[in-house]
KOLDOVEX-921781 format. One line per field, with one value per residue: residue number from 0; y, x, z of N, C-alpha, C in turn. Coordinates in pm, whole numbers. Layout:
num: (NUM|...)
nc2: (Y|...)
nc1: (X|...)
nc3: (Z|...)
cac2: (Y|...)
cac1: (X|...)
cac3: (Z|...)
cc2: (Y|...)
cc1: (X|...)
cc3: (Z|...)
***
This chain:
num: (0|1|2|3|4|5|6|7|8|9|10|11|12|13|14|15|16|17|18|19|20|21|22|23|24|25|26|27|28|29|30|31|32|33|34|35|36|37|38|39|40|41|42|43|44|45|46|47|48|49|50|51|52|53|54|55|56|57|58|59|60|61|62|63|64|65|66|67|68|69|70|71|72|73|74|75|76|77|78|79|80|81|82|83|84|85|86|87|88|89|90|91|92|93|94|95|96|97|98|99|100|101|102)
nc2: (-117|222|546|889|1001|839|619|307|164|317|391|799|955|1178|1532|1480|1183|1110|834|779|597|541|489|647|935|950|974|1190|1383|1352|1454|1665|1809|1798|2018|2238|2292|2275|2522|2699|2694|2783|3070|3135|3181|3416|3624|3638|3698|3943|4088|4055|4270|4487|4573|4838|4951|4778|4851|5134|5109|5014|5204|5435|5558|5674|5784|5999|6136|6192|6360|6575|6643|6728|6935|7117|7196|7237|7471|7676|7707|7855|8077|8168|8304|8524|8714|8950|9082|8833|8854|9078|9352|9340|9433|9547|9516|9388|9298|9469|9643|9707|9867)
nc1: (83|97|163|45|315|480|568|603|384|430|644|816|892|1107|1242|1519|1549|1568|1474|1238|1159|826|944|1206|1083|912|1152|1279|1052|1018|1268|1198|1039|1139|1336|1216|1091|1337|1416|1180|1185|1460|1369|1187|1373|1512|1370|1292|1567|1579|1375|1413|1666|1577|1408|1256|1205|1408|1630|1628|1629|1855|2081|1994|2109|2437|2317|2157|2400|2530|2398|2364|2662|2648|2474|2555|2828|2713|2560|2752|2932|2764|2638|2914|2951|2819|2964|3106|3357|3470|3528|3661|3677|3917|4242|4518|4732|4684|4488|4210|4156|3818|3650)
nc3: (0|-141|-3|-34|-124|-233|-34|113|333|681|614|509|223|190|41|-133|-190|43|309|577|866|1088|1357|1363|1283|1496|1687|1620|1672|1967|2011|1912|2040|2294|2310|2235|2498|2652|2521|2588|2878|2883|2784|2985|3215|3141|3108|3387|3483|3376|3468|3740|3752|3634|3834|3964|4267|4375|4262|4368|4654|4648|4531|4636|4813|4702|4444|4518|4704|4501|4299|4455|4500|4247|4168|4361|4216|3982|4054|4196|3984|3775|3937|3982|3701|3728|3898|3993|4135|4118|3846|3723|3494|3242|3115|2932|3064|3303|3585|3682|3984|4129|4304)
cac2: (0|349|692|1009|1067|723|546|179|171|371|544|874|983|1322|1576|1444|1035|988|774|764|533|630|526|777|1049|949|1038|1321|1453|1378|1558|1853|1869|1835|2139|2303|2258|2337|2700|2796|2706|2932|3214|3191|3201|3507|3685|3643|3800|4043|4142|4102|4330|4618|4612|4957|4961|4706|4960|5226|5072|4944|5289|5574|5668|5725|5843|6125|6192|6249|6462|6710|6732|6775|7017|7202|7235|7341|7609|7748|7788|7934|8201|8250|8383|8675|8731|9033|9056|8744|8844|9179|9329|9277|9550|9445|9505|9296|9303|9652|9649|9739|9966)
cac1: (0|190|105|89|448|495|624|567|296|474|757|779|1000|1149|1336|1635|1573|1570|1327|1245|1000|788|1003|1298|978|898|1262|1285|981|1069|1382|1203|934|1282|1430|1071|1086|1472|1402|1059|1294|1580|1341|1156|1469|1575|1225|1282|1687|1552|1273|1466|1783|1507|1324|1296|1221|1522|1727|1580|1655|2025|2133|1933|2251|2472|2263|2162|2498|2622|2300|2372|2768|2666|2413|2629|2890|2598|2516|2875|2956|2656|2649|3003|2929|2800|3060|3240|3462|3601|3579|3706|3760|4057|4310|4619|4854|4701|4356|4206|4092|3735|3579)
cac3: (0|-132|50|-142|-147|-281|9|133|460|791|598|439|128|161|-74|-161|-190|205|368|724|906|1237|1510|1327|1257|1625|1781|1577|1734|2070|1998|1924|2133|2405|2261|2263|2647|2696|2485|2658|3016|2881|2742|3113|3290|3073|3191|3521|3527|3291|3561|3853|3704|3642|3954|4008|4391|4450|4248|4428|4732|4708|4477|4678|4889|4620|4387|4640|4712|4335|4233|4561|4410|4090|4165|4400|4117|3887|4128|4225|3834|3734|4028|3961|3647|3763|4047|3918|4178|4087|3675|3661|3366|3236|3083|2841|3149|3417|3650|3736|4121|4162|4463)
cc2: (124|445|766|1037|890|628|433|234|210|408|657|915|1115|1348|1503|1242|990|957|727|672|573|599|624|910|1088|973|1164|1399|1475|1430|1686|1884|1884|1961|2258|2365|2351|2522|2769|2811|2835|3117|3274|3245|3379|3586|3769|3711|3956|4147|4174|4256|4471|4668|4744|4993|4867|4817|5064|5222|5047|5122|5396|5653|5742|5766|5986|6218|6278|6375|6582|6736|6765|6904|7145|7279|7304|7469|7726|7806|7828|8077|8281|8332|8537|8727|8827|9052|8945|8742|8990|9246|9392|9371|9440|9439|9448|9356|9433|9610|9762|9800|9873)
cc1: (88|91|116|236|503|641|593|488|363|610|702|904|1015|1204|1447|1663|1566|1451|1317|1102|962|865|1073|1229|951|1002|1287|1144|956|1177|1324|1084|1082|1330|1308|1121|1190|1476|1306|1124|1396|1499|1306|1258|1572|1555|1237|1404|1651|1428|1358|1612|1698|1411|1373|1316|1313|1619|1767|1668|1859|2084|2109|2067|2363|2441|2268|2291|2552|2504|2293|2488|2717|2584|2460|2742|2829|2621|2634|2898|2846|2653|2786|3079|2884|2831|3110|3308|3568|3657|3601|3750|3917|4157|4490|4729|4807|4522|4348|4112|3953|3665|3458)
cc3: (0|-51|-62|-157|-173|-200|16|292|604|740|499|340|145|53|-95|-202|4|241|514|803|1047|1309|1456|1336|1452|1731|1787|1654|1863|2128|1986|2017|2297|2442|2237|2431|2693|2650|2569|2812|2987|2844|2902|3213|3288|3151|3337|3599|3470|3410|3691|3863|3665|3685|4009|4129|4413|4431|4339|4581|4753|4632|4562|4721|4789|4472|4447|4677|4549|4282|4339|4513|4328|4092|4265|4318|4015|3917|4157|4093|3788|3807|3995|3803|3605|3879|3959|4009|4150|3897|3683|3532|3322|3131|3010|2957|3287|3461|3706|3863|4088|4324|4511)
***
């Protein structure tokens, strides 16, 4: 008895001349349903570093202190050079032979 792909009764003829019968069809598919399994494990596993690594309140939590600290320098440095842009005592202007003292 042939199948449509003009095998003999429990194999199948593929491209090329090969012919495989069910248990081979049947390893191969317990091979991939395996590797099914092993990917949907590695994608979940991904998920779950991928979640834990941008938990904002853990962040929040372990960073606050030095965070806090660096955004009061930085914003103290902001503030000093900005103000001391319009310090003229400390920018005098300036004459080809040296700094002219202001009253």
């Amino acid at each position: 008895m042939d199948t449509e792909r003009g095998g003999k009764h429990g194999q199948h003829n593929f491209e090329g001349g090969m012919t495989m019968t069910n248990p081979q069809i049947a390893m191969y598919e317990e091979r991939a349903a395996q590797q099914r399994q092993d990917i949907h494990g590695s994608v979940q596993e991904l998920k779950g570093a991928v979640r834990e690594r941008l938990d904002v309140k853990k962040n929040l939590r372990q960073y606050m202190g030095p965070a806090a600290g660096f955004v009061a320098v930085f914003g103290a440095m902001l503030g000093y050079g900005i103000a001391s842009l319009f310090d003229l005592k400390r920018h005098p202007k300036q004459t080809y032979g040296g700094w002219v003292e202001l009253e």
